[in-house]
C-alpha positions in Angstrom: 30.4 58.8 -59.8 29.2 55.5 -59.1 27.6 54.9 -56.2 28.2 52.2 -54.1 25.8 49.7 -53.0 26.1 48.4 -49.6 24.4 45.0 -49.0 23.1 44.3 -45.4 23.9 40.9 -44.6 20.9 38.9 -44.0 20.9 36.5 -41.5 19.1 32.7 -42.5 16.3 32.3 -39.9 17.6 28.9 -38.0 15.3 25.7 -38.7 12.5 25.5 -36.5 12.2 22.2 -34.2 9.4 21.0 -36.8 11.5 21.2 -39.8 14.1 19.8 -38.2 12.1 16.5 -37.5 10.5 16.9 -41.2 14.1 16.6 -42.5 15.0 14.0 -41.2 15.2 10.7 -43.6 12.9 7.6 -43.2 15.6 5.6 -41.9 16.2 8.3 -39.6 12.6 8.1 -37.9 12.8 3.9 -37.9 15.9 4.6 -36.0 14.2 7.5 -33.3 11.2 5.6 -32.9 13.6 2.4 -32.1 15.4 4.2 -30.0 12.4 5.5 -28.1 10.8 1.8 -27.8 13.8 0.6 -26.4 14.2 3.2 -23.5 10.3 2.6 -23.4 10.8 -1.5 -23.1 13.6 -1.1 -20.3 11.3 1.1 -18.4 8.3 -1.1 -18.9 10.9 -4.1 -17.5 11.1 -1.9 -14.1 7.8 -1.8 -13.5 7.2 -5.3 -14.3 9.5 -6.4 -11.4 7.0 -5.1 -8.9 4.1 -7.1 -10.5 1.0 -6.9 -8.5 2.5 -5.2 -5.7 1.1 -1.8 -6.4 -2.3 -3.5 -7.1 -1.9 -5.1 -3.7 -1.0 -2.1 -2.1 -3.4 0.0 -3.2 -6.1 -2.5 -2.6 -5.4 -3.2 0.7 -5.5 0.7 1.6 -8.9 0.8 0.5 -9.8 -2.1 2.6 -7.8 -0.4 5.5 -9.8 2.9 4.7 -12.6 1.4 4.5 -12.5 -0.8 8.0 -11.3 2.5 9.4 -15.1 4.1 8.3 -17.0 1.3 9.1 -15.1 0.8 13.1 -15.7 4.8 13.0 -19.7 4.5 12.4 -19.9 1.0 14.6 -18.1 3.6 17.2 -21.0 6.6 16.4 -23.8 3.6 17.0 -22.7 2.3 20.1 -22.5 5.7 21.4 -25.7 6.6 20.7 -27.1 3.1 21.8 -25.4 3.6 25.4 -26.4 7.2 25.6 -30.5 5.5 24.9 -29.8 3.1 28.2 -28.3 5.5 29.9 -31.4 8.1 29.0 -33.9 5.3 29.6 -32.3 4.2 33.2 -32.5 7.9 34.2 -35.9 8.0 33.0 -36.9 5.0 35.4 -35.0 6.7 38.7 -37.4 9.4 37.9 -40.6 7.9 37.3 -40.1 5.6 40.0 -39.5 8.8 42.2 -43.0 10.4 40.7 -44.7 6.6 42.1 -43.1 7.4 45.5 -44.6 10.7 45.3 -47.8 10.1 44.1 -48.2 7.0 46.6 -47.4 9.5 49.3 -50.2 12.4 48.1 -52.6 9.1 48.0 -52.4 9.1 51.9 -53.4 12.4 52.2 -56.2 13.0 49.4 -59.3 13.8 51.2 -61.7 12.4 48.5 -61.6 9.3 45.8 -61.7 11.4 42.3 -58.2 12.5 44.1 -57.1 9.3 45.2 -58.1 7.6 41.5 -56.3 10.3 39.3 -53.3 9.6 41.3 -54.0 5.9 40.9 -53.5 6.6 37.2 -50.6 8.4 37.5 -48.9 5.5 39.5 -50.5 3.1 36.5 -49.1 5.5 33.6 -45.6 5.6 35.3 -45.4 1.7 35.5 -46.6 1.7 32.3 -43.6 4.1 30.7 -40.8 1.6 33.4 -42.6 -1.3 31.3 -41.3 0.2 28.2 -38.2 2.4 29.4 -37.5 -1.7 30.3 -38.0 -2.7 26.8 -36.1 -0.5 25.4 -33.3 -0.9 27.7 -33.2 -4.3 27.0 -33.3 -3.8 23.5 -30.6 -1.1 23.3 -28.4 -4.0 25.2 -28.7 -5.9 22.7 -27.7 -4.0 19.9 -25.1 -2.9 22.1 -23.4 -6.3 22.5 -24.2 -7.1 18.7 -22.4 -3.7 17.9 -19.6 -4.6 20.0 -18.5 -8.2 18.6 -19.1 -6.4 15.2 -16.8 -3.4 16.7 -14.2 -6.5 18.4 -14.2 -8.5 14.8 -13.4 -5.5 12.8 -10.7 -4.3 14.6 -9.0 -7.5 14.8 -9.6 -7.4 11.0 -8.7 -3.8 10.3 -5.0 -4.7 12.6 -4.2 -7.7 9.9 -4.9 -5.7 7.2 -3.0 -2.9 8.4 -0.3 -5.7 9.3 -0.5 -6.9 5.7 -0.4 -3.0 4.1 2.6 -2.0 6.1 4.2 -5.3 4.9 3.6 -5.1 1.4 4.1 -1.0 1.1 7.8 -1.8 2.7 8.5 -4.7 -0.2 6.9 -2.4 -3.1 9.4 0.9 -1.5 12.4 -1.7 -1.3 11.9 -2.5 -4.9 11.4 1.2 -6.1 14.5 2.4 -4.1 16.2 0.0 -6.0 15.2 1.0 -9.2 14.1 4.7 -9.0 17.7 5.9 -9.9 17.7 3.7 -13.5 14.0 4.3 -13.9 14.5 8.0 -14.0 17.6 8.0 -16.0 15.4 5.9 -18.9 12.3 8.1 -18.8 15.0 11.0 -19.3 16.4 9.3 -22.4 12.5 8.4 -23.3 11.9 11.8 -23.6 14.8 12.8 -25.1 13.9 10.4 -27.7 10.1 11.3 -28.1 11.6 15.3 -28.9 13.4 14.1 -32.3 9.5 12.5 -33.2 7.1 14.2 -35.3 4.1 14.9 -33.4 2.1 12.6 -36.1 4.5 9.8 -35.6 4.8 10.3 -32.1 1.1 10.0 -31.3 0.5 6.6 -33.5 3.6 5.1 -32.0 1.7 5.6 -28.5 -1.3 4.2 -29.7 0.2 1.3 -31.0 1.8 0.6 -27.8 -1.1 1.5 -25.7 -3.2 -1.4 -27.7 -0.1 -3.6 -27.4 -0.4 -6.2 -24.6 3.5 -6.3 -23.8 3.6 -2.6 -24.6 5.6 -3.1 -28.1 5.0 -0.1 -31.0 8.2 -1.2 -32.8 9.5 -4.3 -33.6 12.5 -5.8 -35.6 12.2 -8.3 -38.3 13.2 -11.6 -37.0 13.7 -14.5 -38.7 11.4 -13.6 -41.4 8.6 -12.6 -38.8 7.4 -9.8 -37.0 9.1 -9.4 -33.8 5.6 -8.6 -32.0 3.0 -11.0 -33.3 5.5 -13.6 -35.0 3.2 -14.0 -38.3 5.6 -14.5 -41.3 6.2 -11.2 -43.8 6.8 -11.8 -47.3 10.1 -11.7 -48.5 9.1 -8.5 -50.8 8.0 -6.7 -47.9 10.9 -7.4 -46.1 13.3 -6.1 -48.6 10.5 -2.6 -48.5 11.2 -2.6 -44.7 15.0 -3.0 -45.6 14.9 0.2 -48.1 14.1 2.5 -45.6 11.6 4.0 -48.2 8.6 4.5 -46.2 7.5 3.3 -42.4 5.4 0.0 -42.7 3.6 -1.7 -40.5 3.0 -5.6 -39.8 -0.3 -6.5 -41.9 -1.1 -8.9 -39.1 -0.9 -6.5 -35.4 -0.3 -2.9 -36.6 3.2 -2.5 -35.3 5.9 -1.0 -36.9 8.4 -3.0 -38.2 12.4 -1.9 -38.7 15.6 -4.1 -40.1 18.0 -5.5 -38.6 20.2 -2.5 -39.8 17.8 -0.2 -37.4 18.6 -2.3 -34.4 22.2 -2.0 -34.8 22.1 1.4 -34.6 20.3 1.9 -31.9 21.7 -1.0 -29.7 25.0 0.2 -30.7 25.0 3.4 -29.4 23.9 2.1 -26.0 
């Protein structure tokens, strides 16, 4: 009796994400990589409307920080200057009170080696109010040097501040006007970068990261490359029309797609 054979079925393991984007035709990757450079390019338009402003911003909060450190220190320094008067004045009161003393024990001494070593105590005490003087008059100085330093940055460190708050507000008007549409592009960048070989992927953001206006891939206009506007052969331009093979402009290393490629990517906006 025959026996009966039965077959298990045998599942088809599903195409990895790799093998997917390996699959895909050349006309298929001009068209992803457009479509990522345009989502790319609308993004890079966003940001260009703030111009400077977060340049501005972010140097004027290091100024501001750094006003804030140097009004801190100038704060430490006159501190320590009026704790030296006020040392040195205290210093006086009491050597001024040892004269008083000693002056007094003079009247009393019943010899002259007592009365001359007190002499030259009184002498040594005028001697340390001479300096304690100096140095008082010194520390005063750099006291009211230190504080028109302290008075001008303040008044600076205020205007800056002024200026900061000013120019944060405009650069957070701007950004609360765009932040919506920004994020909605990066989402449909990314989307776009997924159906990218890694390979492709990683020259098309080196391209753009050497390209001034932040262009990877360019059309074919008017006989030119849409980036640097040097003229391409026609014989290249009908290989950039076959969709054979991803090439590049001779001239600024972008990559260069057809008319046909731009259709397709503007007309599914």
């Amino acid at each position: 009796m025959a026996k009966t054979e039965t077959k298990s079925a045998v599942k088809e393991p599903k195409p990895t994400i790799a093998a997917t984007k390996a699959e895909i035709t050349i006309a298929g990757k001009l068209v992803e990589l457009f479509r990522l450079q345009h989502f790319d390019s609308l993004v890079d338009r966003i940001k260009t409307q703030r111009g400077e402003l977060p340049l501005e911003v972010q140097d004027l909060e290091d100024e501001v920080a750094g006003l804030e450190t140097r009004m801190n220190k100038l704060a430490e320094d006159l501190k320590e200057a009026e704790t030296a008067v006020s040392d040195k004045n205290n210093f006086i009161k009491d050597a001024k009170a040892s004269i008083k003393k000693y002056e007094a024990q003079q009247s009393k001494v019943r010899n002259n080696r007592e009365y001359d070593s007190l002499g030259k105590e009184i002498e040594f005490q005028n001697l340390e109010i001479q300096l304690a003087e100096k140095r008082i008059k010194e520390g005063k100085f750099a006291i009211e040097t230190k504080s028109s330093v302290a008075e001008e940055s303040k008044k600076l460190y205020k205007e800056r501040k002024k200026d900061l708050d000013l120019k944060k507000k405009e650069l957070d008007d701007i950004i609360a006007e765009t932040e919506k549409e920004e994020k909605d592009l990066q989402k449909k960048s990314d989307a776009a970068a997924k159906h990218i070989e890694e390979r492709l992927l990683k020259a098309y953001q080196r391209i753009r990261g050497n390209a001034r206006n932040g262009l990877a891939v360019v059309p074919v206009e008017r006989g030119s490359c849409g980036g640097c506007f040097n003229a391409i052969p026609p014989q290249r331009q009908l290989d950039i029309a076959s969709h054979k093979k991803i090439i590049v402009c001779e001239h600024c290393g972008r990559i260069l797609v057809d008319e046909s490629v731009v259709d397709t990517v503007v007309g599914d906006k």
